[in-house]
PDB file of N, CA, C and O in Angstrom:
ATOM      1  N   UNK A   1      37.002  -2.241   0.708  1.00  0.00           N
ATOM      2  CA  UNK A   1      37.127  -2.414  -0.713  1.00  0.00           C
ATOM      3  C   UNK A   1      36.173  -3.491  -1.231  1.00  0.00           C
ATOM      4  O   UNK A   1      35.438  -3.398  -2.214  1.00  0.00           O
ATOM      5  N   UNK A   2      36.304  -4.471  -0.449  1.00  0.00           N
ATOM      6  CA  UNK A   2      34.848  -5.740  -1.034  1.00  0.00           C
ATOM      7  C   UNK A   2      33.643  -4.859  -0.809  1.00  0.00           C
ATOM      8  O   UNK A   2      32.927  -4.694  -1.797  1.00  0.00           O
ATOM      9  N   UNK A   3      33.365  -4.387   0.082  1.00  0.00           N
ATOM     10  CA  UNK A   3      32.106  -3.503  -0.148  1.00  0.00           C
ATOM     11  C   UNK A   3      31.661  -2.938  -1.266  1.00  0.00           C
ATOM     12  O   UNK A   3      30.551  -3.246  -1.699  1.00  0.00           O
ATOM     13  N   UNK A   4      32.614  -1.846  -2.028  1.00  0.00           N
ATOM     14  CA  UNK A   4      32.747  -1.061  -2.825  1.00  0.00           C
ATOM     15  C   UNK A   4      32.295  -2.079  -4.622  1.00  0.00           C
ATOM     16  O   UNK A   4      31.596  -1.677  -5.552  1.00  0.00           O
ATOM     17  N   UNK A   5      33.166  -3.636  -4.453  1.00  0.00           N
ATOM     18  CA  UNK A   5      33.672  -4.159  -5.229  1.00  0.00           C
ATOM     19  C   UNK A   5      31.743  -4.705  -5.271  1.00  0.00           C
ATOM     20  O   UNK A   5      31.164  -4.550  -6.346  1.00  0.00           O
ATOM     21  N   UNK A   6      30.997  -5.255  -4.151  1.00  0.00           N
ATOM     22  CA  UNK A   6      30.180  -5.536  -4.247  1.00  0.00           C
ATOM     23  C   UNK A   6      28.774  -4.713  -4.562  1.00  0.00           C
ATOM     24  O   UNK A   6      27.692  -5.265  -4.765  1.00  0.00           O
ATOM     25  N   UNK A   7      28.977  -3.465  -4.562  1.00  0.00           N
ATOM     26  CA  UNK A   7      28.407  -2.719  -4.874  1.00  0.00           C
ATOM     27  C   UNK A   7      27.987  -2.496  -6.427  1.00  0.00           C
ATOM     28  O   UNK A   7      26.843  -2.354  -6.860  1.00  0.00           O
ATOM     29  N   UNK A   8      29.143  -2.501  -7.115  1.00  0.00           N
ATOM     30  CA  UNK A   8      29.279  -2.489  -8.553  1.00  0.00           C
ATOM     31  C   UNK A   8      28.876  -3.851  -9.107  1.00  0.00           C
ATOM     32  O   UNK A   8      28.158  -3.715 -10.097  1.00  0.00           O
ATOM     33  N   UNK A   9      29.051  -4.785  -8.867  1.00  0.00           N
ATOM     34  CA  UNK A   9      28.764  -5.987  -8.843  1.00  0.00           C
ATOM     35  C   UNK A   9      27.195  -5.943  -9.344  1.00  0.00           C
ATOM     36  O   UNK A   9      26.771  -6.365 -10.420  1.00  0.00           O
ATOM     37  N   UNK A  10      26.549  -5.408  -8.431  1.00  0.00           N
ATOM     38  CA  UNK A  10      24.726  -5.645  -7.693  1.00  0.00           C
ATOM     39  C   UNK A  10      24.521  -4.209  -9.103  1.00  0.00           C
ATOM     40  O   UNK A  10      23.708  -4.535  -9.967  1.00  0.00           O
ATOM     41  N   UNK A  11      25.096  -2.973  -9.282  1.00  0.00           N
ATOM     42  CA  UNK A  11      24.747  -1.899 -10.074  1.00  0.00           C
ATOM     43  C   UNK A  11      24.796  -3.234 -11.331  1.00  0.00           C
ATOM     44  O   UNK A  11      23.758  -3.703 -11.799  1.00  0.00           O
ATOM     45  N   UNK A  12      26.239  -3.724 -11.756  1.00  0.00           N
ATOM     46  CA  UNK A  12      26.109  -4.620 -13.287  1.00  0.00           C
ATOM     47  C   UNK A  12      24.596  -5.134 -13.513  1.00  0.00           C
ATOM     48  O   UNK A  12      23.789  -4.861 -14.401  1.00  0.00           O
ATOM     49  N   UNK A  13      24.481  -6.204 -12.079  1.00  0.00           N
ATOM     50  CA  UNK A  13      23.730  -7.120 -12.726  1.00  0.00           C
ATOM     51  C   UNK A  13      22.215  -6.227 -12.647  1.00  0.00           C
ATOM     52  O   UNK A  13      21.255  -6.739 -13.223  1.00  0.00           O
ATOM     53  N   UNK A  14      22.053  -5.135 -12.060  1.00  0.00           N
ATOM     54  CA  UNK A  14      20.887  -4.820 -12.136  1.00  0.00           C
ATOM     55  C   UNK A  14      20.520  -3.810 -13.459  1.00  0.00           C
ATOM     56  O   UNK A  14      19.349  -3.549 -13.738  1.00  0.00           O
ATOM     57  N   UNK A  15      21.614  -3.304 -14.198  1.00  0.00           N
ATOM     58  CA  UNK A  15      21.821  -2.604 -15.450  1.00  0.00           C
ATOM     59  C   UNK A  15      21.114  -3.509 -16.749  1.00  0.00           C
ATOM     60  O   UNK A  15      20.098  -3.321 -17.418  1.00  0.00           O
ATOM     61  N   UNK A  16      22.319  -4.728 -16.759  1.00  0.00           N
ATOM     62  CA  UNK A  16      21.939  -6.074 -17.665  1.00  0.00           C
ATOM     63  C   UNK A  16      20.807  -6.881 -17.206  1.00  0.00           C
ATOM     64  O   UNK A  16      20.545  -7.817 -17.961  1.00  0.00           O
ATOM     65  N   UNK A  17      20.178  -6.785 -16.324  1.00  0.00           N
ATOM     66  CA  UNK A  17      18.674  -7.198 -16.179  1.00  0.00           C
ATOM     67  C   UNK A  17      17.476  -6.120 -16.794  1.00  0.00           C
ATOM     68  O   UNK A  17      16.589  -6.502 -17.558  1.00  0.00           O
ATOM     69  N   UNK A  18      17.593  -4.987 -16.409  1.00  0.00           N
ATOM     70  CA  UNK A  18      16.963  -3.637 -17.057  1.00  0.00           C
ATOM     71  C   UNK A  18      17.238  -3.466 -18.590  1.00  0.00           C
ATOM     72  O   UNK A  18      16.455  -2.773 -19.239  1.00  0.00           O
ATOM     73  N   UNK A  19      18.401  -4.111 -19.259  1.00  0.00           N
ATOM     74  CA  UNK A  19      18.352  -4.602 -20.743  1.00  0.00           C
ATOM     75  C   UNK A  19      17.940  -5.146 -21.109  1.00  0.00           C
ATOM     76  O   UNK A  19      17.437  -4.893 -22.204  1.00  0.00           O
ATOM     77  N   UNK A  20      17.798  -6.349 -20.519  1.00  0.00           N
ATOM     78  CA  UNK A  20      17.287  -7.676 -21.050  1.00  0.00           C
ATOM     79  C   UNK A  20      16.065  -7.919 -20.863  1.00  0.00           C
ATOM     80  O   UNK A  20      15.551  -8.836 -21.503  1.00  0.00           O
ATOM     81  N   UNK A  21      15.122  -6.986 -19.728  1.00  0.00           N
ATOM     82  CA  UNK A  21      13.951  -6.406 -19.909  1.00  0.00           C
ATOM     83  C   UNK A  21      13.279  -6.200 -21.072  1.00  0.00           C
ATOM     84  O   UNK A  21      12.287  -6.876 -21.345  1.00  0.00           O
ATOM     85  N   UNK A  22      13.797  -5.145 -21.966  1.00  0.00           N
ATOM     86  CA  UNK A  22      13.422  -4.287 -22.945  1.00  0.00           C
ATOM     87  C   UNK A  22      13.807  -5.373 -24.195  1.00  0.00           C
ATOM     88  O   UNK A  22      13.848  -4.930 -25.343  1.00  0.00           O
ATOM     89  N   UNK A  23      14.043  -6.579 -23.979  1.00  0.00           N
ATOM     90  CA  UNK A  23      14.074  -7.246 -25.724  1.00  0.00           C
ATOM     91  C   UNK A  23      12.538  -7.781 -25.636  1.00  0.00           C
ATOM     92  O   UNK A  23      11.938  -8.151 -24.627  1.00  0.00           O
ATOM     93  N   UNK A  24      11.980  -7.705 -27.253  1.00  0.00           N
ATOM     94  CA  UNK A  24       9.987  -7.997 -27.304  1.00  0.00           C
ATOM     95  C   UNK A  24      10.544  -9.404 -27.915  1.00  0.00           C
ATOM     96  O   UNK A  24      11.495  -9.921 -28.502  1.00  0.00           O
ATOM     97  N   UNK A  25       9.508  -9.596 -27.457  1.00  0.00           N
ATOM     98  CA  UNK A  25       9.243 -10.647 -27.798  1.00  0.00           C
ATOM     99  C   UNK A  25       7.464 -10.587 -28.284  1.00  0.00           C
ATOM    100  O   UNK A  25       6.721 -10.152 -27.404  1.00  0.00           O
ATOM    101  N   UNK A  26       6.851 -10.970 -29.519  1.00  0.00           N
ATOM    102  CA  UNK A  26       6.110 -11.388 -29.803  1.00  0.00           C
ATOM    103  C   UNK A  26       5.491  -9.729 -29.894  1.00  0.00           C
ATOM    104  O   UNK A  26       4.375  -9.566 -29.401  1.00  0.00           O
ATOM    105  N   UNK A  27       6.008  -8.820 -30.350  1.00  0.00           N
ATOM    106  CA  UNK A  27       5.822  -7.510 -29.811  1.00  0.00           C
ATOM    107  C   UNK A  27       5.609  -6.763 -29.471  1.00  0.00           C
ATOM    108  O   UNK A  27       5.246  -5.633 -29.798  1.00  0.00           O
ATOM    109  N   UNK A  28       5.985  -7.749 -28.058  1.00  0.00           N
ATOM    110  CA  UNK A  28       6.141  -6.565 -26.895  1.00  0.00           C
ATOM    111  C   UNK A  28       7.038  -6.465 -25.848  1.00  0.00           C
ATOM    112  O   UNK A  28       6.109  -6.876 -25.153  1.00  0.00           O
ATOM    113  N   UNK A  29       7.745  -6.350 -25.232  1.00  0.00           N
ATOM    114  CA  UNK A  29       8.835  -6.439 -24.539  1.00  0.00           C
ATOM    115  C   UNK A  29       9.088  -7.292 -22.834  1.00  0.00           C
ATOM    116  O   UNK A  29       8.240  -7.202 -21.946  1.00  0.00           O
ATOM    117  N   UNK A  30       9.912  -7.783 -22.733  1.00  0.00           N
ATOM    118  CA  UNK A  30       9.768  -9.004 -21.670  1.00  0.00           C
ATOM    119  C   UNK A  30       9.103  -8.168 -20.417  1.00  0.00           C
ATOM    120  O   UNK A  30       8.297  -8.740 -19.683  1.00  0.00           O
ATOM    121  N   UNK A  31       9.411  -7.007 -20.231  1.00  0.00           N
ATOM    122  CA  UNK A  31       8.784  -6.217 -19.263  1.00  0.00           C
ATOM    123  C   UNK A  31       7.634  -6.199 -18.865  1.00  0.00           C
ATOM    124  O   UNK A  31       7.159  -6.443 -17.756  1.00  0.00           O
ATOM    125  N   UNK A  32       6.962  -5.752 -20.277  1.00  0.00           N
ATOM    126  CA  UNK A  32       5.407  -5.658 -20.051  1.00  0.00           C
ATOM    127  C   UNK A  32       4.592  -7.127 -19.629  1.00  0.00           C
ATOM    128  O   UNK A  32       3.718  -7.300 -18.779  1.00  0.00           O
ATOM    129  N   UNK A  33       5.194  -8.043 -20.510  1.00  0.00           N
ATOM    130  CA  UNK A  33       4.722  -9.841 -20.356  1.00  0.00           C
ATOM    131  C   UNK A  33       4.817  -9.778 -18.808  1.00  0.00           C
ATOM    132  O   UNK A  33       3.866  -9.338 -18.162  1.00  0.00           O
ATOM    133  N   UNK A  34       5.688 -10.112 -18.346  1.00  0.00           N
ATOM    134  CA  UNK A  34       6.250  -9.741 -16.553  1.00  0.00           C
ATOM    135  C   UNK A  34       5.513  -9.045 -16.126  1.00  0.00           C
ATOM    136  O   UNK A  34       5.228  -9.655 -15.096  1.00  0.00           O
ATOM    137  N   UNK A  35       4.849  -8.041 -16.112  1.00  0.00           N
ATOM    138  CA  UNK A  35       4.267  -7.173 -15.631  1.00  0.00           C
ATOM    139  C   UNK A  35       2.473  -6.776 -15.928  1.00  0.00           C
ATOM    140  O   UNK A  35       1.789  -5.925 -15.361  1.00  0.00           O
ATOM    141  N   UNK A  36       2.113  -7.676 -16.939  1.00  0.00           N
ATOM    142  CA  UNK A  36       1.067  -8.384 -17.215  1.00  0.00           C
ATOM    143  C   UNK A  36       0.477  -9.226 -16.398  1.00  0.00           C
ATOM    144  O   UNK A  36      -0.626  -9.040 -15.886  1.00  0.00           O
ATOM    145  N   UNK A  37       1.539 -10.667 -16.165  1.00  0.00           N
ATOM    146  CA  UNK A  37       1.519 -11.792 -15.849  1.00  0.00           C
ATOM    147  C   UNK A  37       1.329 -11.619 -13.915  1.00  0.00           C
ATOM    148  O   UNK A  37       0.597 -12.298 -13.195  1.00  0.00           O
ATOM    149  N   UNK A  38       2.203 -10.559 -13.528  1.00  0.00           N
ATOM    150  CA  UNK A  38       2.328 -10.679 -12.520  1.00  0.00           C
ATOM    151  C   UNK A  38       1.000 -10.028 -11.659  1.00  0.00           C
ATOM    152  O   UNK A  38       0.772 -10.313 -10.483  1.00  0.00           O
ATOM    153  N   UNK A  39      -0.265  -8.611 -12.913  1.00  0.00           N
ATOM    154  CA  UNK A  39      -1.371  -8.267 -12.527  1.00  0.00           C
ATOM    155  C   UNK A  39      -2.778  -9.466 -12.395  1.00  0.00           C
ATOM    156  O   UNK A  39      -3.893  -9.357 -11.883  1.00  0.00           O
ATOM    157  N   UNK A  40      -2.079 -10.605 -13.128  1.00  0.00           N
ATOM    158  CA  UNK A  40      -2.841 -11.429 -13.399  1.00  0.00           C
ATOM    159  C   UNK A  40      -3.033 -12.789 -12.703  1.00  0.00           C
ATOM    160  O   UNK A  40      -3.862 -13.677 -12.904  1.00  0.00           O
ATOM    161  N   UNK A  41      -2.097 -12.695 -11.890  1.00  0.00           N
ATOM    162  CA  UNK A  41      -1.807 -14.356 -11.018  1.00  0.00           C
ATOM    163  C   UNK A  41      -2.658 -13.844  -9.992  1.00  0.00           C
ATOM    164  O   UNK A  41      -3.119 -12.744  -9.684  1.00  0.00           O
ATOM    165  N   UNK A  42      -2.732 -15.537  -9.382  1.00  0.00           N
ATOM    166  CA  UNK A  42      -3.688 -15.516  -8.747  1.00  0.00           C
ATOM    167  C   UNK A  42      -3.269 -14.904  -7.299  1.00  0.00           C
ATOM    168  O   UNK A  42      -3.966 -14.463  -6.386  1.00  0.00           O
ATOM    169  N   UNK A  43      -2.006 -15.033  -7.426  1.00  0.00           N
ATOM    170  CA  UNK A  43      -0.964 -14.362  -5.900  1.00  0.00           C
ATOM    171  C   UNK A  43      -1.512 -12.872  -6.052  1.00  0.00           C
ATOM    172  O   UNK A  43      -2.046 -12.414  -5.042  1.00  0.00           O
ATOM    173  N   UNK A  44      -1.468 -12.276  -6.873  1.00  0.00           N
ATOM    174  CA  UNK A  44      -1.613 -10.976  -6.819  1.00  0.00           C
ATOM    175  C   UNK A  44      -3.309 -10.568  -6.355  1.00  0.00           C
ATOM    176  O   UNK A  44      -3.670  -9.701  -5.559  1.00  0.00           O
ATOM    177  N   UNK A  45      -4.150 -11.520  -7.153  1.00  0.00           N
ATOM    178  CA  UNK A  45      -5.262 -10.965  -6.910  1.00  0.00           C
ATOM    179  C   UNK A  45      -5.675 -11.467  -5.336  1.00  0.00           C
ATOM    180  O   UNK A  45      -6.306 -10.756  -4.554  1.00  0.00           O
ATOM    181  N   UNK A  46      -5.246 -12.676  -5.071  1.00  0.00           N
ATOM    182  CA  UNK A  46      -5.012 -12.765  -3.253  1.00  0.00           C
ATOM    183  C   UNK A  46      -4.807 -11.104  -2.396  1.00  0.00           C
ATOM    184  O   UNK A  46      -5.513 -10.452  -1.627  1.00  0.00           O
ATOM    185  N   UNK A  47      -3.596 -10.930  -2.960  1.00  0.00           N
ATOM    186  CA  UNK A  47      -2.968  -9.917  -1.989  1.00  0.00           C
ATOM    187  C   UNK A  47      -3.408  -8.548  -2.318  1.00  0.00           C
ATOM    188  O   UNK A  47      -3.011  -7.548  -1.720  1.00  0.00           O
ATOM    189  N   UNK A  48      -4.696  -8.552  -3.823  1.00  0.00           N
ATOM    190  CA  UNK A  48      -5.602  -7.350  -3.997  1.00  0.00           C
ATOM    191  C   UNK A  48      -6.219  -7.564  -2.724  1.00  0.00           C
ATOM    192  O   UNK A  48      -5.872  -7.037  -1.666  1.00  0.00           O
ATOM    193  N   UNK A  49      -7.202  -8.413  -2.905  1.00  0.00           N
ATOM    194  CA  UNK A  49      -8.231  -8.834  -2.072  1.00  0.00           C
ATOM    195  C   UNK A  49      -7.769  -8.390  -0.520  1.00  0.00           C
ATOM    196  O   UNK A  49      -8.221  -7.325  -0.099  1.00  0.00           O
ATOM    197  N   UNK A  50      -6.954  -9.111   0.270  1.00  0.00           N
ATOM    198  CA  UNK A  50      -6.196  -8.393   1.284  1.00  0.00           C
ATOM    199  C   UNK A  50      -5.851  -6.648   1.662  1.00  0.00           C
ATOM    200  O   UNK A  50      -6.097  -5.780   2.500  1.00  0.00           O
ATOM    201  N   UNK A  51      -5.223  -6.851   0.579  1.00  0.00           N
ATOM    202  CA  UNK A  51      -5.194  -5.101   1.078  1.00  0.00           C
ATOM    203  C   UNK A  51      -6.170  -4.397   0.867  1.00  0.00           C
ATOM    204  O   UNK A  51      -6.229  -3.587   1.793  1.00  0.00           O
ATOM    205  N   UNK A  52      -7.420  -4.159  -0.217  1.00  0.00           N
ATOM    206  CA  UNK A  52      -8.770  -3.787  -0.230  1.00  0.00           C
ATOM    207  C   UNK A  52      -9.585  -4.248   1.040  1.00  0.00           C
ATOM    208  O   UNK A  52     -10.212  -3.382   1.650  1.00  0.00           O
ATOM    209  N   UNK A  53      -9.619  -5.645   1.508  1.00  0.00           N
ATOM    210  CA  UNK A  53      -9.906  -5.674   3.051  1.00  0.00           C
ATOM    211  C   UNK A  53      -9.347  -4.354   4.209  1.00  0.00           C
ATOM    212  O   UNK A  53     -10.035  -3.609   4.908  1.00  0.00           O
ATOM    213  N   UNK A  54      -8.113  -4.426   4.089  1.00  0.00           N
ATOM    214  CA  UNK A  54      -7.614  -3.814   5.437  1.00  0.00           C
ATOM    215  C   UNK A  54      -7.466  -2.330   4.827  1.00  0.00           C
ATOM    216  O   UNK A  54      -7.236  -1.363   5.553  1.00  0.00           O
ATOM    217  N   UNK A  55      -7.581  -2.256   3.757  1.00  0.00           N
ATOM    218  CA  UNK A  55      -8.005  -0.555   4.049  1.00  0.00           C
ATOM    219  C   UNK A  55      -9.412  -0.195   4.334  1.00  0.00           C
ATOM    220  O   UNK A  55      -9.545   0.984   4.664  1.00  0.00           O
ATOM    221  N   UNK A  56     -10.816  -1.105   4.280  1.00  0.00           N
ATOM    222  CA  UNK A  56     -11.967  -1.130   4.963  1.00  0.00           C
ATOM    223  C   UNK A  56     -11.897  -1.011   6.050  1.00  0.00           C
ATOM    224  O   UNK A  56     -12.344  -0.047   6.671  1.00  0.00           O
ATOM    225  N   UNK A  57     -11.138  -2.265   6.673  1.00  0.00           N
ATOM    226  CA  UNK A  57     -11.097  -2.286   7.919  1.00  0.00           C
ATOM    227  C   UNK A  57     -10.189  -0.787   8.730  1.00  0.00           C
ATOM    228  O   UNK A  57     -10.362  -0.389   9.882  1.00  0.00           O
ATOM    229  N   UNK A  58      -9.553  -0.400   8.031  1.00  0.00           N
ATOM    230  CA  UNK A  58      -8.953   0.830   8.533  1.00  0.00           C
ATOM    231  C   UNK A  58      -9.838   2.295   8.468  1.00  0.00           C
ATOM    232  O   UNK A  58      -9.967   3.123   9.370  1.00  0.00           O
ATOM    233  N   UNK A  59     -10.305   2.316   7.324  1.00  0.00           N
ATOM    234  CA  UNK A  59     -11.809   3.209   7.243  1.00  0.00           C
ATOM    235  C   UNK A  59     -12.801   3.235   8.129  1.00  0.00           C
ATOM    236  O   UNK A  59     -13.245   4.259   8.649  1.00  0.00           O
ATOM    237  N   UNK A  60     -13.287   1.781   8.387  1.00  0.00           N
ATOM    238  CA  UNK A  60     -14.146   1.561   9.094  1.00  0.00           C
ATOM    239  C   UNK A  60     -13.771   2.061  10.543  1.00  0.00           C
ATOM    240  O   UNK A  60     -14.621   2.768  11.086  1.00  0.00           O
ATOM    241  N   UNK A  61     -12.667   1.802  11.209  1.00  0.00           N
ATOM    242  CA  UNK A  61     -11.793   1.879  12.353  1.00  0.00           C
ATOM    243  C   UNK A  61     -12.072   3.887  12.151  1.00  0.00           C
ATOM    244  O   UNK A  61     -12.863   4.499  12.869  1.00  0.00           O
ATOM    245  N   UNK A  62     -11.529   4.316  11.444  1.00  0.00           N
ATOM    246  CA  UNK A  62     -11.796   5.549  11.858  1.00  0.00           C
ATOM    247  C   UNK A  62     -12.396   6.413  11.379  1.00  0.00           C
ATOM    248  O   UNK A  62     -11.987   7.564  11.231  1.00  0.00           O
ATOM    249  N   UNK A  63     -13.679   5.891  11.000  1.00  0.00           N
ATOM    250  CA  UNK A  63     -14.973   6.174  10.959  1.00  0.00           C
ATOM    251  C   UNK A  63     -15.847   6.286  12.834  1.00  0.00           C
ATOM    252  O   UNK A  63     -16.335   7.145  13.569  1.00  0.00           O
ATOM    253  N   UNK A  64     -15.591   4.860  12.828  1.00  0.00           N
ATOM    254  CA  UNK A  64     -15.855   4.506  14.787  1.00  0.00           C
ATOM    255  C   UNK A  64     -15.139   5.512  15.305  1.00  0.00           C
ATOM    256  O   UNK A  64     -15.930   6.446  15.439  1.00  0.00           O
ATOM    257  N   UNK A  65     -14.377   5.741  15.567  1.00  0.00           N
ATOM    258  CA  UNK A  65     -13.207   6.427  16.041  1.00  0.00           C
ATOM    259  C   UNK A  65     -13.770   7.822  16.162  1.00  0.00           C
ATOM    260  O   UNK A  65     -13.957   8.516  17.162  1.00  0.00           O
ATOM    261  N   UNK A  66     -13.991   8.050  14.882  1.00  0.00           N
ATOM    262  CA  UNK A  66     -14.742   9.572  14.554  1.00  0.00           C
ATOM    263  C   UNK A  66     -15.882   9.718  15.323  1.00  0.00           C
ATOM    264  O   UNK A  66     -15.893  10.474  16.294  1.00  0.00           O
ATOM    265  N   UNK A  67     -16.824   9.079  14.989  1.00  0.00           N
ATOM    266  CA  UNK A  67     -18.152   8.908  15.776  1.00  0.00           C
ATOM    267  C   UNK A  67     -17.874   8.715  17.462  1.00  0.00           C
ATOM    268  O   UNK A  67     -18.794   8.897  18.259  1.00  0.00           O
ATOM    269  N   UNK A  68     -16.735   8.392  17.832  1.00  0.00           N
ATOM    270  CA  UNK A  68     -17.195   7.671  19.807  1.00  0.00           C
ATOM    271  C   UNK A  68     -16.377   9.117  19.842  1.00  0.00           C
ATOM    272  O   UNK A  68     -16.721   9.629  20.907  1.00  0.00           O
ATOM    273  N   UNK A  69     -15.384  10.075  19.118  1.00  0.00           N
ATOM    274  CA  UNK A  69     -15.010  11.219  20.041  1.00  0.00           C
ATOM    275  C   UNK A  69     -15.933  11.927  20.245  1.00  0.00           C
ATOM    276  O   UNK A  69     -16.245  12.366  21.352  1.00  0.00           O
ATOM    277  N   UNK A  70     -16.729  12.221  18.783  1.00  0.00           N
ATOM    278  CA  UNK A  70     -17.628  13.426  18.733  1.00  0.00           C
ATOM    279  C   UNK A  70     -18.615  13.093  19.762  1.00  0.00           C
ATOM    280  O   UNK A  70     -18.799  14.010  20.562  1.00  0.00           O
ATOM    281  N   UNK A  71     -19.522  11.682  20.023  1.00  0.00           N
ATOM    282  CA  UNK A  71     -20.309  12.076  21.199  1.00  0.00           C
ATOM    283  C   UNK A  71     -19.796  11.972  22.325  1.00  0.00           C
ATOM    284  O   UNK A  71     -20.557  12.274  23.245  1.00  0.00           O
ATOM    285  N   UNK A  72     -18.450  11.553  22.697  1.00  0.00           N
ATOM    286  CA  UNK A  72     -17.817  12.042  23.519  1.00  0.00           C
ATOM    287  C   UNK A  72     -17.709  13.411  24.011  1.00  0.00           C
ATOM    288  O   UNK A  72     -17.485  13.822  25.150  1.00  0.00           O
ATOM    289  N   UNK A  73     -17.938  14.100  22.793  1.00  0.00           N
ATOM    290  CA  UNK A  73     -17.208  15.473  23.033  1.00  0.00           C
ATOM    291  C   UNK A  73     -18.979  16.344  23.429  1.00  0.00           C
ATOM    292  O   UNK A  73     -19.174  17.241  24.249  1.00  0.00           O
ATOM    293  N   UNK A  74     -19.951  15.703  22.565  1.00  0.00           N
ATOM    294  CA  UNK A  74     -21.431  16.162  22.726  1.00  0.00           C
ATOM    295  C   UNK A  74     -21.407  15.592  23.847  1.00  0.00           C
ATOM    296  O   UNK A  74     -22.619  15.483  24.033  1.00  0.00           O
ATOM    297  N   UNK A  75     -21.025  15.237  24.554  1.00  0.00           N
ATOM    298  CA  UNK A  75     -21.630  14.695  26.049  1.00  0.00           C
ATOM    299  C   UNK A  75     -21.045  15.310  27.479  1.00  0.00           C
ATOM    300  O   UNK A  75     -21.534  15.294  28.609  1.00  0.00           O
ATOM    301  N   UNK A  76     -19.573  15.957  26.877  1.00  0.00           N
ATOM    302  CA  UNK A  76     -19.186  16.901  27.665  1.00  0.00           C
ATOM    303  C   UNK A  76     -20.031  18.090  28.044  1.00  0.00           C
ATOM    304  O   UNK A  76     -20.393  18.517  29.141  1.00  0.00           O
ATOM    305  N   UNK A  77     -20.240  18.499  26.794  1.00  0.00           N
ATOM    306  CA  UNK A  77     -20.393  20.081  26.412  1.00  0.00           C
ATOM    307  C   UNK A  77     -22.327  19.782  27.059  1.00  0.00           C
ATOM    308  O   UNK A  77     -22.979  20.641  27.654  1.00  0.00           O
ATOM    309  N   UNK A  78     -22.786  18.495  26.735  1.00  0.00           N
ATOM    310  CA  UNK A  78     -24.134  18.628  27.948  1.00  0.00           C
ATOM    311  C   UNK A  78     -24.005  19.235  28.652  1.00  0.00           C
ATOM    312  O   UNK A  78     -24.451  20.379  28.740  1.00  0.00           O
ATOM    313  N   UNK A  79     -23.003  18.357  29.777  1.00  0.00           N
ATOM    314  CA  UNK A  79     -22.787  18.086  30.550  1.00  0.00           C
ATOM    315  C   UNK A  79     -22.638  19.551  31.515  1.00  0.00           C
ATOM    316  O   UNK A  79     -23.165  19.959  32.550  1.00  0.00           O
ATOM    317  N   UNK A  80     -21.714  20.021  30.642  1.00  0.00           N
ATOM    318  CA  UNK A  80     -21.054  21.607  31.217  1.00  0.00           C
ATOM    319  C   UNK A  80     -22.346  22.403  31.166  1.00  0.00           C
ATOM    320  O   UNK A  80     -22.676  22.924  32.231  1.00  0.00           O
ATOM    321  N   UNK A  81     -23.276  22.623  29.924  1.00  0.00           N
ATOM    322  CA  UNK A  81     -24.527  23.120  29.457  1.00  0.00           C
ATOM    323  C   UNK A  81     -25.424  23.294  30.793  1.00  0.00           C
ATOM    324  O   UNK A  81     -25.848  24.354  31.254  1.00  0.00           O
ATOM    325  N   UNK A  82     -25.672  21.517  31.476  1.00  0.00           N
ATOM    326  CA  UNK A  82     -26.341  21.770  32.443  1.00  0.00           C
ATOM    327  C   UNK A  82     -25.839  21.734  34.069  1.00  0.00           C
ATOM    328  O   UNK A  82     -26.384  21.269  35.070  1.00  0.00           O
ATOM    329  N   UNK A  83     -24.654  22.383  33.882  1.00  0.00           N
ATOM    330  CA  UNK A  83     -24.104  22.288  35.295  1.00  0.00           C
ATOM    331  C   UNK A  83     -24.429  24.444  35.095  1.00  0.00           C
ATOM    332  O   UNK A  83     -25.105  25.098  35.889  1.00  0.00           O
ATOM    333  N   UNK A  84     -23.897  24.870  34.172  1.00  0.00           N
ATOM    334  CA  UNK A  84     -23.929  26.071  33.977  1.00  0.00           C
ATOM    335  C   UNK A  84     -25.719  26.757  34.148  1.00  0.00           C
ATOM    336  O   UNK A  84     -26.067  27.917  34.371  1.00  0.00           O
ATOM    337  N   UNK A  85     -26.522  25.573  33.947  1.00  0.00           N
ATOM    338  CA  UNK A  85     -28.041  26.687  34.438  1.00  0.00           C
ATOM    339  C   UNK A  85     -28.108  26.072  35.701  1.00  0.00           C
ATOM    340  O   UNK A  85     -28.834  26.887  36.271  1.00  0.00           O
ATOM    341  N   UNK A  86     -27.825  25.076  36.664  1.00  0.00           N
ATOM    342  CA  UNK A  86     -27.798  25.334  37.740  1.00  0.00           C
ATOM    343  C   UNK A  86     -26.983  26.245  38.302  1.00  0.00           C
ATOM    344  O   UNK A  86     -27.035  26.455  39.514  1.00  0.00           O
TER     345      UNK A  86
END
């Protein structure tokens, strides 16, 4: 039952936060300010910077990746090429 009780609890306060969102101020609504503010700090553009890194670095990764199978795979098929005219 505290489960249940805490459940409703966490639904209230997250209802009356999602209200109190939507009052403007200066007009426009606390949401958008929040959500402005938060494209604009410097935390955020940190953790742009970061993740635009590591999806390079993940590109890059299987880009390499791409490239060492395929001549992997061209080096087989030599391989077989010249075992087959002897």
């Amino acid at each position: 039952m505290e489960e249940l009780k805490f459940v409703f609890k966490c639904f209230a306060a997250t209802a009356l936060l999602i209200v109190l969102m939507q009052v403007k101020v200066a007009g426009n609504s606390i949401e958008s300010h929040s959500f402005r503010w938060l494209q604009k700090s410097t935390v955020s553009q940190y953790i742009q910077s970061a993740a635009a890194g590591g999806a390079m670095a993940i590109r890059n990764l299987g880009r390499s990746l791409g490239d060492g199978v395929a001549s992997t795979v061209d080096g087989f098929q030599e391989g077989a090429h010249e075992k087959a005219i002897r």
